[in-house]
C-alpha positions in Angstrom: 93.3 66.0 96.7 92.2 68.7 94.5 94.3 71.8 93.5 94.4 74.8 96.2 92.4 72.8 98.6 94.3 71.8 101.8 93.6 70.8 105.1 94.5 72.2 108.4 97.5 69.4 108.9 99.3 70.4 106.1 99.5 73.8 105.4 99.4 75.0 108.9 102.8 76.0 110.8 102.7 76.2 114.4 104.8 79.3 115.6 103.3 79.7 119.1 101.2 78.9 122.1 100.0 81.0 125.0 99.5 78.5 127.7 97.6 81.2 130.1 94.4 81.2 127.5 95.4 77.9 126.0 96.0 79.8 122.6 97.1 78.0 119.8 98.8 80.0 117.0 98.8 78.8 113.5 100.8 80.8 110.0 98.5 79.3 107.1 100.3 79.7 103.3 97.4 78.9 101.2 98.1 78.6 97.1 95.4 80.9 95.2 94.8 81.8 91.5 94.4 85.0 89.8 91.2 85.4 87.6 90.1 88.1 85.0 86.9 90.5 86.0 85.8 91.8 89.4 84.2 88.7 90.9 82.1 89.8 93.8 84.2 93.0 94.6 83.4 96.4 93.1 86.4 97.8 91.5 87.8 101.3 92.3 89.8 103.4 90.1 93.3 105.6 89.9 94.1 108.5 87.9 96.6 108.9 84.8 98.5 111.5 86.9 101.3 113.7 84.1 105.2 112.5 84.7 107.3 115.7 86.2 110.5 115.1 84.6 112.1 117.8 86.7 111.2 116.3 90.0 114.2 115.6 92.3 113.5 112.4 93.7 110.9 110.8 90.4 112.1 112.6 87.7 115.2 110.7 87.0 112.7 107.2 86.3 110.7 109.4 83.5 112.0 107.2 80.0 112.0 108.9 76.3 109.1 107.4 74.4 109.2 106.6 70.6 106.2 107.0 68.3 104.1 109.7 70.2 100.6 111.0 67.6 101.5 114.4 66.4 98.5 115.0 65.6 97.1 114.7 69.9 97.0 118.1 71.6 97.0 118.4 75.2 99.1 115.5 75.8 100.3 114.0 78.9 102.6 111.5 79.8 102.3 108.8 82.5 103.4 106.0 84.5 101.7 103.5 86.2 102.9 101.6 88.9 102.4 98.2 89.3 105.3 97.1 91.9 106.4 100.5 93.8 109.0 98.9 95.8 110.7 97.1 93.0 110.2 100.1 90.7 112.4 101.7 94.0 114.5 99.7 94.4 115.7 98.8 90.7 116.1 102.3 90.3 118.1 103.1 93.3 120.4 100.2 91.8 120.5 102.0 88.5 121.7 105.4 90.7 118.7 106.9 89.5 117.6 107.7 93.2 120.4 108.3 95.5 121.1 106.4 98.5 120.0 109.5 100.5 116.3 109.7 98.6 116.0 105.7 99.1 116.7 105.8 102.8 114.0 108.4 103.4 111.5 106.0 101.4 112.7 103.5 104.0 111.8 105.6 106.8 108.8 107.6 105.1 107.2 103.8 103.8 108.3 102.2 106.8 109.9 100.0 104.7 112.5 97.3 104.9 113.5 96.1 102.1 114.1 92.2 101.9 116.8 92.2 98.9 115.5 88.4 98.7 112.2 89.2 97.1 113.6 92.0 94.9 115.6 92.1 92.3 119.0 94.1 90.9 118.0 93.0 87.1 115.3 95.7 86.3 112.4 94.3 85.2 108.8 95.7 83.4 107.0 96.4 86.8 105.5 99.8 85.5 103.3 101.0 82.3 104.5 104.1 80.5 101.1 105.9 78.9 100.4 108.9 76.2 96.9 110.5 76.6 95.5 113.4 74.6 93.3 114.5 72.1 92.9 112.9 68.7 92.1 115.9 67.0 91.7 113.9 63.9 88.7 111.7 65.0 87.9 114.6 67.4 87.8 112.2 70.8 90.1 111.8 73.6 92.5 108.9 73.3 94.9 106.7 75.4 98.3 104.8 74.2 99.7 102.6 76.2 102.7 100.9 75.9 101.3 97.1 76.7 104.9 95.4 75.7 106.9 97.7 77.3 109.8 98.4 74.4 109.1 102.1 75.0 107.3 102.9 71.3 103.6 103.4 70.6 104.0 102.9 67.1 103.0 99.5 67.2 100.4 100.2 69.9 96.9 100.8 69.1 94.7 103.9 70.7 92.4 103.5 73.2 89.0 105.8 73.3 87.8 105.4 76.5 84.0 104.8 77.2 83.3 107.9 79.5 81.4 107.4 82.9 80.5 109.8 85.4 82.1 110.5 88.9 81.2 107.3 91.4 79.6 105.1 88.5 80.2 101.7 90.0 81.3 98.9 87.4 80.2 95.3 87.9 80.6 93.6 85.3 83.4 93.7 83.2 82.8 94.9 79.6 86.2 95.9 77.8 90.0 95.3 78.7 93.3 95.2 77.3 96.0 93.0 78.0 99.0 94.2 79.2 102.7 92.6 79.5 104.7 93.4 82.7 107.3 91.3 84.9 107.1 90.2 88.4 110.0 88.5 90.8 108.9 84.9 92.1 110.9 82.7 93.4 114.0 83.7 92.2 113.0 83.9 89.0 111.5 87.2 86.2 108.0 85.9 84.7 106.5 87.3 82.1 102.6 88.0 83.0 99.4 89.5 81.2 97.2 91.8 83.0 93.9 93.3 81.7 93.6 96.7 82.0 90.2 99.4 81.8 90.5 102.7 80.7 88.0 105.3 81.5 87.2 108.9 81.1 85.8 110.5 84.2 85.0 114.1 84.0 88.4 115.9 82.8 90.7 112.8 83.8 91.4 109.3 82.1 91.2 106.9 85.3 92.1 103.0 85.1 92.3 100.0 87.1 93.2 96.2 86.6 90.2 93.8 86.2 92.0 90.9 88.2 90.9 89.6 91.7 92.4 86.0 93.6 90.5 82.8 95.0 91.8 80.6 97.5 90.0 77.6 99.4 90.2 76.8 103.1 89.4 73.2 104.3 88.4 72.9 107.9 86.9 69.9 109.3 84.4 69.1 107.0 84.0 72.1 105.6 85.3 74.0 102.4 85.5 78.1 102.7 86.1 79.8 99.7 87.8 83.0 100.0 88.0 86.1 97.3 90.3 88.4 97.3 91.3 92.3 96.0 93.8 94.5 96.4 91.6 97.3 95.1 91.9 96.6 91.4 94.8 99.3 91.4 97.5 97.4 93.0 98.2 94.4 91.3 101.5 93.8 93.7 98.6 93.2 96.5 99.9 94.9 98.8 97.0 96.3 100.2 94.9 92.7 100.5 91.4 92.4 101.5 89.4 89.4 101.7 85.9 88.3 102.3 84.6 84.9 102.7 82.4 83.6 100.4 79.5 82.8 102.6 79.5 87.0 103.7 78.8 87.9 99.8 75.5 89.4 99.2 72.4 87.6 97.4 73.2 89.3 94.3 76.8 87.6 94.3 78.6 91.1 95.5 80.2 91.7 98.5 79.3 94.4 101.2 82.2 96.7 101.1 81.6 97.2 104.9 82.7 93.7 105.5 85.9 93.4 103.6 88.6 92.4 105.9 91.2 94.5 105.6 95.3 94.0 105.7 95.9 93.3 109.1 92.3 92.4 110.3 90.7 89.5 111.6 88.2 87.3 109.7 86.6 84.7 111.2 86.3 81.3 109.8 85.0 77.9 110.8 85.4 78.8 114.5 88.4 79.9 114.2 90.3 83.9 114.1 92.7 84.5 111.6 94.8 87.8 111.1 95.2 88.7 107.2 98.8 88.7 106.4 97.9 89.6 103.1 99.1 88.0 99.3 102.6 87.0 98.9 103.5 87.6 95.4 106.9 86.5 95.7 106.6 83.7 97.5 103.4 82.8 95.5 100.5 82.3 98.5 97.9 83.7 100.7 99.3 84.2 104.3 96.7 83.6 107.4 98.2 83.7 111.1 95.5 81.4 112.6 94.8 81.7 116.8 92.1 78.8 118.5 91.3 81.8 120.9 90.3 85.5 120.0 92.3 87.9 118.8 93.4 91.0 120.6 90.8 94.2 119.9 93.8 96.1 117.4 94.0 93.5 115.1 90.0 95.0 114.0 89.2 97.9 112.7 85.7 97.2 111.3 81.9 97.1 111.8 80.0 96.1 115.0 83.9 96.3 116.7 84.0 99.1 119.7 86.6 101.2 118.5 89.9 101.8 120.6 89.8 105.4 122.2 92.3 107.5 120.9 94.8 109.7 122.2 97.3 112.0 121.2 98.1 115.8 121.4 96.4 118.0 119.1 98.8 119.3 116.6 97.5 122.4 116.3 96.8 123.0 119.7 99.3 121.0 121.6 96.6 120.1 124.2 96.0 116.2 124.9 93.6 114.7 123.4 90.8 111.6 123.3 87.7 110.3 121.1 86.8 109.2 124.3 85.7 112.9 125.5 83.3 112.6 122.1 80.7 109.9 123.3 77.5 110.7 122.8 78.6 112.0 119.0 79.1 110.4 116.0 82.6 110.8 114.9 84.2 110.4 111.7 88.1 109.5 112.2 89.9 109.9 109.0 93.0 108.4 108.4 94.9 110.4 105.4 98.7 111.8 104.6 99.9 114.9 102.9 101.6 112.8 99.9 98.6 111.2 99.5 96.9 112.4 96.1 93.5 111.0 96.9 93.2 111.8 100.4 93.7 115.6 99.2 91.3 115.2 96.5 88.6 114.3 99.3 89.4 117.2 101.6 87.2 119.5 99.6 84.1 117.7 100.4 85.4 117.1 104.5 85.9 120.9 104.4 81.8 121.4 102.8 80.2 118.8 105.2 82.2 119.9 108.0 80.8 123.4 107.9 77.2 121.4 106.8 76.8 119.2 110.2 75.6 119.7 113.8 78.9 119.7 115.7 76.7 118.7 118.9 75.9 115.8 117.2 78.7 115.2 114.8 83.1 115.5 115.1 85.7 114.9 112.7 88.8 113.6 113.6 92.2 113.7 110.9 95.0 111.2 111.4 98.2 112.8 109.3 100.1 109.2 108.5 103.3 108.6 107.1 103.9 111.9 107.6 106.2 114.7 109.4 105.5 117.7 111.2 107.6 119.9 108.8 105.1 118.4 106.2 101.7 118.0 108.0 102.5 122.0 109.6 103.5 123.1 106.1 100.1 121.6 104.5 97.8 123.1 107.4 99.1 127.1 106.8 98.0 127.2 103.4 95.0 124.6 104.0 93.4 125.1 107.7 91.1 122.3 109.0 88.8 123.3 111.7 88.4 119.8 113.3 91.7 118.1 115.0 94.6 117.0 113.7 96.8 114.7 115.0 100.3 113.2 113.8 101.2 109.2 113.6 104.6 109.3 114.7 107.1 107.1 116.5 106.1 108.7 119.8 102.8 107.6 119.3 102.2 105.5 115.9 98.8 105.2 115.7 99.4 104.0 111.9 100.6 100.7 113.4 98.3 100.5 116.3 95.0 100.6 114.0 96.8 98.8 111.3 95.7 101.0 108.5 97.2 100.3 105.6 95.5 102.0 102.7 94.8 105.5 102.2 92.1 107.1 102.5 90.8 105.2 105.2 88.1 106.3 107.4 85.8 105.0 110.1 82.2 106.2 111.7 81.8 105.8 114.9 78.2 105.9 116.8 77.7 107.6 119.9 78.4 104.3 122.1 81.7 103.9 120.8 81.5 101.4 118.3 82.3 101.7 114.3 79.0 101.6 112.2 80.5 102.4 108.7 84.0 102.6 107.2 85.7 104.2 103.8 83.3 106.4 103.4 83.9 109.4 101.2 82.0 112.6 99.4 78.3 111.9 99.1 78.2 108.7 100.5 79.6 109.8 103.8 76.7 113.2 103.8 74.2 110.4 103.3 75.0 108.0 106.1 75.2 111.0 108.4 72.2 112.7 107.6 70.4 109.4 107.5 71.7 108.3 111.2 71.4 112.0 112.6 67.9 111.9 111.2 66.4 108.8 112.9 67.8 109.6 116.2 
């Protein structure tokens, strides 16, 4: 039998059956392997955001870094994180975060932490980072501390190729290799991971040039599946997928059809709920059903999308998509803390005013959030279309299975989700070009 190739017998774990539908329920824990570039994903990127050392709840993780270029103005400091709920948890350990500020992660992440896949020894799951301007070669410069022993003197700069805002990378052209640690299996390993550095407008962005394979036998047939976490998480937390038989003729996928964490894929007859990459454990997990799965497990294209309803939170009045058929509607699924959802607001708040509300609605889903917060965010920044809260009275978070932010759907006038994660330009276009042909 070759490597990462198994059939149904073996790696399949029964752990139920419905006897009404004759449903057979299957958890799959495929092996996979990590390769260097994009394969057929396109890669997004993530910001160098500055440390605030005087931050009540982050500050006290912000290290002292030796060997900093005098001779750089308009530095800034940064970390990068590459396991947030080890990082946590390590440091809540240390007493850097109090046991107050890591119970409200708990609650805020939704998060239970399984002390069996983390561990009290802290361990290299971050990247400390120095950027600034090299006024001696008179370009703008990165330093990055790839071995982790908190000095850039033995670190070399990098001067980052700029590209401008939604350039779209496919193949990958430069890296550097980067040391961190990971938890597996009760043991720390020590890992490489290639990292790009760009310069996009006034910001240094960055992602990880690293995507997984894994192989499915069923029957007689081989799948092959790819998968990404976005090329910014290399934890994986945030998995997607795409069989290899959906990519494209030019070897890329159609970002439309990724199967999101949480989200069904079909393969070889069969439904299969992602259960996303175990990087403790070391394996892919599938929960595999002989019958179709229920309507919330999909939150993609061609799928009629759930109504939803809630109370306005500005308002107070009830609330439903449902009273929006006949419009397109663009449901966007963002938080407060979330740095990129804010960023996009902007262009919601340009289009909004742009678009024929006859023909078009926006919808915001505050996630992960709080009143105080979400009520706090809307006085200094009114939206004009409605708001509504994911909360434990009505956790719409969980119900849709989002699990990423930003994420957004369109929906067409019949109900059913034409286009997802659009954002900016590319969410004008698809509107004008549907509002124009009909």
């Amino acid at each position: 039998m070759k490597p990462h190739l198994l059939t149904l017998g073996l790696f399949f774990l029964l752990i139920g059956c419905h006897s009404q539908e004759e449903q057979t329920t299957y958890l799959a824990r495929i092996p996979y392997q990590l390769k260097t570039g994009y394969g057929p994903f396109y890669p997004n990127f993530d910001i160098l955001h500055p440390e605030d050392p005087q931050d009540p709840l982050w500050g006290k993780m912000c290290q002292p870094l030796r060997g900093i270029p005098t001779n750089w103005s308009s530095r800034m400091k940064s970390m990068i994180w590459l396991n947030a709920r080890q990082l946590v948890y390590q440091n809540y350990k240390q007493g850097r975060i109090t046991p107050a500020n890591f119970k409200r992660l708990q609650r805020d992440w939704k998060w239970v932490p399984d002390t069996t896949t983390l561990t009290n020894t802290p361990i290299h799951c971050f990247l400390n980072a120095v950027s600034g301007f090299d006024e001696d070669r008179g370009q703008w410069a990165v330093l990055i501390d790839t071995n982790n022993d908190l000095d850039l003197g033995n670190e070399k700069p990098i001067y980052p190729q700029s590209i401008k805002p939604g350039t779209v990378l496919e193949k990958l052209t430069d890296f550097q290799l980067i040391q961190y640690e990971i938890y597996q299996k009760r043991a720390i390993k020590r890992l490489e991971l290639p990292l790009v550095i760009k310069r996009m407008g006034d910001s240094f962005v960055y992602h990880f040039a690293q995507y997984g394979v894994a192989t499915l036998q069923v029957g007689n047939d081989t799948h092959k599946l790819f998968i990404s976490s976005g090329f910014c998480r290399p934890d994986f937390k945030a998995t997607t997928l795409i069989d290899a038989t959906s990519c494209l003729k030019s070897g890329k996928t159609d970002p439309q059809q990724l199967v999101k964490l949480g989200e069904t894929i079909e393969i070889g007859g069969m439904s299969y709920i992602n259960k996303g990459l175990d990087r403790y454990h070391d394996w892919l997990e599938l929960e595999g059903s002989t019958a179709p799965l229920p309507a919330t497990h999909n939150l993609r294209t061609g799928v009629e999308f759930q109504p939803l309803v809630a109370n306005d939170f500005v308002t107070g009045k009830p609330f439903s998509t449902a009273t929006l058929k006949g419009k397109y509607v663009y449901v966007d699924f963002w938080g407060t803390w979330c740095k990129g959802c804010i960023a996009e607001i902007p262009h919601l708040q340009q289009l909004y005013k742009e678009v024929d509300h006859q023909r078009v609605e926006f919808v915001s889903i505050a996630c992960h959030d709080s009143a105080k917060h979400l009520q706090r965010f809307l006085n200094d920044h009114p939206l004009g279309w409605p708001q509504v809260l994911s909360d434990e009275n009505n956790p719409l978070v969980e119900h849709y299975r989002v699990n990423s932010f930003p994420s957004s759907i369109l929906i067409d006038p019949q109900g059913i989700i034409v286009a997802r994660d659009l954002h900016g330009s590319a969410l004008a276009s698809k509107l004008k070009a549907l509002t124009d042909s009909n």
